[in-house]
N, C-alpha and C positions, 0 to 999 in steps of 0.2 A: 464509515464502515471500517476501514484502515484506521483508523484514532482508537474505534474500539476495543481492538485486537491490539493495541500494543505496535503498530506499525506494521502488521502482519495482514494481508488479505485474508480472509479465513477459506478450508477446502469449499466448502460451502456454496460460496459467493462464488471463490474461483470457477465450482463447474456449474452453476447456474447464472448470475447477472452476468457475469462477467467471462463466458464460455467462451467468448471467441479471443480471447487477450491471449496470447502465447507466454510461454512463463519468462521469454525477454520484457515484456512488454508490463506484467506485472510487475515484474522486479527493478525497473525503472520507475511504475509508479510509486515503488514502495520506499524507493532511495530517495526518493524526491519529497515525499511526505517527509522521513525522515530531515533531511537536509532542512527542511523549513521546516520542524519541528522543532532543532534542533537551536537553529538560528533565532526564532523565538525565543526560547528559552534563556537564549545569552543576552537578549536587548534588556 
């Protein structure tokens, strides 16, 4: 879901699967994707 959007949760998601995640708690997921996204990218 995050892979889709570019690293971004979409509103979407945010207030449906994902309603109860506080927007700390996404933006942690989303740094985190990125970081091993990123890390991929380099190996």
């Amino acid at each position: 879901m995050i892979h889709q959007n570019g690293g971004q949760l979409s509103k979407n998601k945010r207030s449906g699967e994902f309603a109860d995640l506080d927007d700390a708690e996404i933006a942690y997921a989303q740094q985190c994707y990125m970081d091993a996204f990123k890390r991929a990218q380099n190996s």
